[in-house]
OpenMM code with the backbone's topology and positions (N, CA, C; nanometers):
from openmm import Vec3, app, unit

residues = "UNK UNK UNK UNK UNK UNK UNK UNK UNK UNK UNK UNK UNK UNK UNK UNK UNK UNK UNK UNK UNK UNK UNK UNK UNK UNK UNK UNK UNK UNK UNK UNK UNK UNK UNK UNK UNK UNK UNK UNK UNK UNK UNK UNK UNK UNK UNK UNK UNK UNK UNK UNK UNK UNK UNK UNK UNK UNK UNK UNK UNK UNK UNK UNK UNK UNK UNK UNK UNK UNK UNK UNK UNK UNK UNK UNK UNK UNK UNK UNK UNK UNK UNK UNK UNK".split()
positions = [
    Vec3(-2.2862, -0.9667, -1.0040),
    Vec3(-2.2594, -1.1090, -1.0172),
    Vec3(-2.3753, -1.1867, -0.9591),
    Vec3(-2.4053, -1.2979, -1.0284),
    Vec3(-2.5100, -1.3939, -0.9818),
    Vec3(-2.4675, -1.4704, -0.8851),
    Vec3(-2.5715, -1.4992, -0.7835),
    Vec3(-2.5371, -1.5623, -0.6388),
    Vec3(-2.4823, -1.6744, -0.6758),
    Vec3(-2.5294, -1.7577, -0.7540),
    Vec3(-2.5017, -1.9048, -0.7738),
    Vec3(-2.3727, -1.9487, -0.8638),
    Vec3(-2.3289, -1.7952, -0.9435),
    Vec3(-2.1877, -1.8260, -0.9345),
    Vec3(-2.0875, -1.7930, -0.8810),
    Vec3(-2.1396, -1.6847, -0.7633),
    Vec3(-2.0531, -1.6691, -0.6752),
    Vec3(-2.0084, -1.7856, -0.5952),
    Vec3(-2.1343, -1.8581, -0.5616),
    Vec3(-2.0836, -1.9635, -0.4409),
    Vec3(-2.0084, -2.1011, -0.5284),
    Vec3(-2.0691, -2.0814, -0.6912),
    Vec3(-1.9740, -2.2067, -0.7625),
    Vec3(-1.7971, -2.1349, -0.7698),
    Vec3(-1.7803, -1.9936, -0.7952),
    Vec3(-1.6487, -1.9521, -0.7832),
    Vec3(-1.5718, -1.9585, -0.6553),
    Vec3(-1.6522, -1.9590, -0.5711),
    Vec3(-1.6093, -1.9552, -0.3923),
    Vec3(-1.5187, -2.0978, -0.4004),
    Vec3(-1.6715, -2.1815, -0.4307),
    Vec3(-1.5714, -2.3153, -0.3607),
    Vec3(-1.4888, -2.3558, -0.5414),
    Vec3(-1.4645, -2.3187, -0.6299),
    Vec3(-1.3626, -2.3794, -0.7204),
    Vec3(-1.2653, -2.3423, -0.6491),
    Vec3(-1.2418, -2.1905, -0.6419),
    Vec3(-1.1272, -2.1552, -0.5691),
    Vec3(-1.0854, -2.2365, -0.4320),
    Vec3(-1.1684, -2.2409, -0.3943),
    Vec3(-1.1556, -2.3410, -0.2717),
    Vec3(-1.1040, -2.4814, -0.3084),
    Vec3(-1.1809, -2.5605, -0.3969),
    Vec3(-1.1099, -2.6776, -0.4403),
    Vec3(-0.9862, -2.7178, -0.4992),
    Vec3(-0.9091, -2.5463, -0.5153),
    Vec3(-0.7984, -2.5465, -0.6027),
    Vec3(-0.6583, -2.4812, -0.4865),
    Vec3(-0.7332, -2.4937, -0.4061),
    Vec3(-0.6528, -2.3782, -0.2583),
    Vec3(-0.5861, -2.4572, -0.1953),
    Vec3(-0.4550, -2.4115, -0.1329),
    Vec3(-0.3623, -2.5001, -0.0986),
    Vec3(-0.3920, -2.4933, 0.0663),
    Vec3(-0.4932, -2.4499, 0.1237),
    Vec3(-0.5577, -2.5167, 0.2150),
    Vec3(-0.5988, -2.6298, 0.2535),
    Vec3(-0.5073, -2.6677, 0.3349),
    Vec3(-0.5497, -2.8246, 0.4042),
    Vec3(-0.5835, -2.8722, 0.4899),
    Vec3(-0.6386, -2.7442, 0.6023),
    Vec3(-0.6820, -2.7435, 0.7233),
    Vec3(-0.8665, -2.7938, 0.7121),
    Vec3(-0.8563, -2.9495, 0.7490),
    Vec3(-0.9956, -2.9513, 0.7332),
    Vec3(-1.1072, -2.8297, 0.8348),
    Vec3(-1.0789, -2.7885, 0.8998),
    Vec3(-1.1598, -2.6922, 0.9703),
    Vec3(-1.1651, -2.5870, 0.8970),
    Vec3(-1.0875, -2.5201, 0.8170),
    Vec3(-1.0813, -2.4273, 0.7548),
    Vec3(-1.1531, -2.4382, 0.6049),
    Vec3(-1.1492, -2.5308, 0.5650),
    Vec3(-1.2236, -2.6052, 0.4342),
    Vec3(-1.3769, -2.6132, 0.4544),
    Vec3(-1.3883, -2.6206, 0.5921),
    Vec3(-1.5448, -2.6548, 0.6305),
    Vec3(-1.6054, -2.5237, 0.6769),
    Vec3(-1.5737, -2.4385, 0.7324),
    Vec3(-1.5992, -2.2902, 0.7335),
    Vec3(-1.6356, -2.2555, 0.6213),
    Vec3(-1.5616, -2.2728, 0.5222),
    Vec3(-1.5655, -2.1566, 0.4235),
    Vec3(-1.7014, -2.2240, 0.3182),
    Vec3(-1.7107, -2.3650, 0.3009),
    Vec3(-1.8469, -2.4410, 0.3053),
    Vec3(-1.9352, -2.3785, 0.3623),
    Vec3(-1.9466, -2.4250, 0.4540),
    Vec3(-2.0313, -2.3863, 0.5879),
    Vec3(-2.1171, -2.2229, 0.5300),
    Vec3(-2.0759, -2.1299, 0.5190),
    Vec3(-2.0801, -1.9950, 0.5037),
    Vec3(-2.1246, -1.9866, 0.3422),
    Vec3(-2.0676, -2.0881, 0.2698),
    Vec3(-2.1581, -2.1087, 0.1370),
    Vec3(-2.2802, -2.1377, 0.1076),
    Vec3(-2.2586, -2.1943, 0.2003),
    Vec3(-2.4223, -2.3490, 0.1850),
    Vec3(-2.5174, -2.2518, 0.2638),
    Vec3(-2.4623, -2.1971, 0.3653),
    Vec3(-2.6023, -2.0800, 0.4196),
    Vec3(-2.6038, -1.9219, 0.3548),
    Vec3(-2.4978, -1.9477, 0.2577),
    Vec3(-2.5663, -1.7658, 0.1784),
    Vec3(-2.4771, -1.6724, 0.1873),
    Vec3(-2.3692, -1.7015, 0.3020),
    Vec3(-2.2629, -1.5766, 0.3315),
    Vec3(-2.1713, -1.5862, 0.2372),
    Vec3(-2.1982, -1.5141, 0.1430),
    Vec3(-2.0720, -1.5110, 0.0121),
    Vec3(-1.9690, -1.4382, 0.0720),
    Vec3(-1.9824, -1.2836, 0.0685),
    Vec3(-1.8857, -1.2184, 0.1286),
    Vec3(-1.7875, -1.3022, 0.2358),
    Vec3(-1.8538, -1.3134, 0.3218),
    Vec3(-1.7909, -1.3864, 0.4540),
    Vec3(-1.7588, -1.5093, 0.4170),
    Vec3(-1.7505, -1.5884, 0.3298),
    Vec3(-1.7328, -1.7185, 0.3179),
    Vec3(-1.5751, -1.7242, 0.1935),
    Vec3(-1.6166, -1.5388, 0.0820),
    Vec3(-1.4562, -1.5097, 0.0168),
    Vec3(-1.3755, -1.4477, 0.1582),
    Vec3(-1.4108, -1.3530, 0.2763),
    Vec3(-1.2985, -1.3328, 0.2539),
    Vec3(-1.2476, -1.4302, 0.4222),
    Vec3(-1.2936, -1.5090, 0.4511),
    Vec3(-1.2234, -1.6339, 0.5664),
    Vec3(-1.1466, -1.6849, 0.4353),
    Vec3(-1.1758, -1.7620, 0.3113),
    Vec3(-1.0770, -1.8193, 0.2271),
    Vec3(-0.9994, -1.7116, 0.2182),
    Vec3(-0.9794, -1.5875, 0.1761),
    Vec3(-0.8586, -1.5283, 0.1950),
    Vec3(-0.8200, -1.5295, 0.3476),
    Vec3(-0.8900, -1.4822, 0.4470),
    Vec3(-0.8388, -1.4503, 0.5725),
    Vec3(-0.6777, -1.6254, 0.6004),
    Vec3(-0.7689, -1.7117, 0.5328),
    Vec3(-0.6787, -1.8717, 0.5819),
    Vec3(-0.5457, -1.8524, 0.4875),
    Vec3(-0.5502, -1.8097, 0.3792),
    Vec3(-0.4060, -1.7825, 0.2917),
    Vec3(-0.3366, -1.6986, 0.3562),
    Vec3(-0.3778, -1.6014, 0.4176),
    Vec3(-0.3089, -1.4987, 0.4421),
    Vec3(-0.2445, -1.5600, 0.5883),
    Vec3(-0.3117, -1.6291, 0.6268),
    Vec3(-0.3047, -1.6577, 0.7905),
    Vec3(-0.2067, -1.7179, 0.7987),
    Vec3(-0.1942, -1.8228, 0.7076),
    Vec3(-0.1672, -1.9580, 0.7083),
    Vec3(0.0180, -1.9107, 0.5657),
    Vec3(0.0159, -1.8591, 0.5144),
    Vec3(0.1121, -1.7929, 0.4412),
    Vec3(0.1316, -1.8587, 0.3515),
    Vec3(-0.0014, -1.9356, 0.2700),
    Vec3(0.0284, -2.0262, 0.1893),
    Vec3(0.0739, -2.0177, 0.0321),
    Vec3(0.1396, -2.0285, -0.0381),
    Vec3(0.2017, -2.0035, -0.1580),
    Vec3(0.0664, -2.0126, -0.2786),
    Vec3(0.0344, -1.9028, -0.3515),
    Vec3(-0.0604, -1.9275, -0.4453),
    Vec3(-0.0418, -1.8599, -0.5957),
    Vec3(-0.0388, -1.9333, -0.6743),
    Vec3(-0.0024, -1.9438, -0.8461),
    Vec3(-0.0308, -1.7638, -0.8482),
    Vec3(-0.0060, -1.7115, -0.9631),
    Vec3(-0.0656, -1.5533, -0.9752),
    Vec3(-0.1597, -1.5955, -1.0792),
    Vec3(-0.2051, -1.6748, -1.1434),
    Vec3(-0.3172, -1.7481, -1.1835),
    Vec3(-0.4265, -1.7460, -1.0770),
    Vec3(-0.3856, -1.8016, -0.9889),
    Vec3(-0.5126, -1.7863, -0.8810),
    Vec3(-0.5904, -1.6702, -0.7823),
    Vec3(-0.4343, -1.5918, -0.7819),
    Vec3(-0.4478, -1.4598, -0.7220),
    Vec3(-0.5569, -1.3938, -0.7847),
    Vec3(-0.5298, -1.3579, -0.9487),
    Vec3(-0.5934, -1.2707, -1.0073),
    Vec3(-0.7496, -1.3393, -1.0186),
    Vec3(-0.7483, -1.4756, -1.0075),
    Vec3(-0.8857, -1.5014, -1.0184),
    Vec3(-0.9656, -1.4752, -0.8355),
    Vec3(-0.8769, -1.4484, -0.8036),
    Vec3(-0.9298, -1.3659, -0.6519),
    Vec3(-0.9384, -1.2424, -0.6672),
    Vec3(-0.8915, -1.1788, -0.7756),
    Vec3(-0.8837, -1.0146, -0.7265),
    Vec3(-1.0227, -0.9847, -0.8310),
    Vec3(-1.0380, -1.0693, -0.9396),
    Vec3(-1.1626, -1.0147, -0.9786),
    Vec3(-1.2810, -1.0555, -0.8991),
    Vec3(-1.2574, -1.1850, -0.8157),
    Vec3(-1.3971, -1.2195, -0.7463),
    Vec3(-1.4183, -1.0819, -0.6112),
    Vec3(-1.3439, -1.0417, -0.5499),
    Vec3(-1.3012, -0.9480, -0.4828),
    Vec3(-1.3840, -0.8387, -0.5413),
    Vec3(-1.3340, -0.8286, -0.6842),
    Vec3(-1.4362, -0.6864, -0.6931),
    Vec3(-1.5878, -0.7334, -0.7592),
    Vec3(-1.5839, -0.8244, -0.8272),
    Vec3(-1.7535, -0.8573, -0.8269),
    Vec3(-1.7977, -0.8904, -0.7119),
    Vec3(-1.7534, -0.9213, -0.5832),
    Vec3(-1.8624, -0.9011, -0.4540),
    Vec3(-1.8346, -0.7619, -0.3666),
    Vec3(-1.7262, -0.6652, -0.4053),
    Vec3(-1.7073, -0.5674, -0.3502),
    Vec3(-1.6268, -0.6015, -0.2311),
    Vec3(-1.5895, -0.6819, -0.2403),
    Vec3(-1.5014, -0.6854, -0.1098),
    Vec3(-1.3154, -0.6442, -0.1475),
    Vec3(-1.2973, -0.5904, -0.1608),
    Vec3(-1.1459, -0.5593, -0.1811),
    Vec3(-1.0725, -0.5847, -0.0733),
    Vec3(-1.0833, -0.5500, 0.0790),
    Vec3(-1.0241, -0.5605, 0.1365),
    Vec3(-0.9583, -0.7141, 0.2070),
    Vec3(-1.0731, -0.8476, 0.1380),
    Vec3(-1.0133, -0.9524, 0.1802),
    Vec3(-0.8882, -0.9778, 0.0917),
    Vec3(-0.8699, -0.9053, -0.0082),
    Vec3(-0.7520, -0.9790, -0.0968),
    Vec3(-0.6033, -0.8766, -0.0717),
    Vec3(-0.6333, -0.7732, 0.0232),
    Vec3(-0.5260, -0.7034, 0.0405),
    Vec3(-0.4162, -0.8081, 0.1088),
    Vec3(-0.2920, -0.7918, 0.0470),
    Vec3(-0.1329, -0.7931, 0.1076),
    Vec3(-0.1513, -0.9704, 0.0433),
    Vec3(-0.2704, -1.0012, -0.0226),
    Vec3(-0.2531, -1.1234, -0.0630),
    Vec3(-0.1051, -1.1423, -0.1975),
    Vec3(-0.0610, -1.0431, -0.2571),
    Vec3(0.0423, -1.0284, -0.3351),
    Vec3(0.0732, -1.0851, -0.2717),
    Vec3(0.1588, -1.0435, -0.1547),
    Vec3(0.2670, -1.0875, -0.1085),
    Vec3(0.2635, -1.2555, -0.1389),
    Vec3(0.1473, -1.3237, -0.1639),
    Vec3(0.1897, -1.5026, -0.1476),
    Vec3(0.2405, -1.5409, -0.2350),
    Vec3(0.1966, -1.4918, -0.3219),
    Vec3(0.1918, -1.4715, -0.5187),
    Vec3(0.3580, -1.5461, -0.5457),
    Vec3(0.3282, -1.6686, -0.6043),
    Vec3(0.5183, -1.7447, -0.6350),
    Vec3(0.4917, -1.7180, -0.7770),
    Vec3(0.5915, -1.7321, -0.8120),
    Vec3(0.6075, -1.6976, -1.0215),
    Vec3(0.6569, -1.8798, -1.0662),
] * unit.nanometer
topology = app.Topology()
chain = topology.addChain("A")
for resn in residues:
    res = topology.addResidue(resn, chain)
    for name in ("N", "CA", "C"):
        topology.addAtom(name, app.Element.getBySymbol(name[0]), res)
């Protein structure tokens, strides 16, 4: 995957995330804008998961493929569980 759509997929997902913790919104920025893709998907998962926030299975799955185009699998684990129908 190309860097520059990783960090445009980072923050859509981000703009579409039922995250409302401005500190948590600005991290995951933050970690964009200087290059940390990995680390910047999986704090946006680490805050869903944290935070137990309800997310479409529309959105999930567009996490589970970003997950494996940066190789990170393990930020999207037990994320099912948020998954509402």
């Amino acid at each position: 995957m190309d860097f520059r759509q990783a960090q445009a997929d980072i923050m859509a997902l981000l703009g579409e995330s039922p995250i409302v913790r401005s500190g948590a919104r600005a991290d995951v920025k933050q970690l964009v804008y200087v290059g940390e893709i990995g680390m910047a998907f999986d704090t946006l998962c680490s805050w869903l998961y944290e935070d137990s926030l309800a997310i479409s299975r529309d959105f999930y799955q567009r996490l589970l493929r970003l997950s494996a185009d940066l190789e990170e699998p393990e930020a999207v684990e037990r994320l099912d569980e948020l998954v509402t129908d």
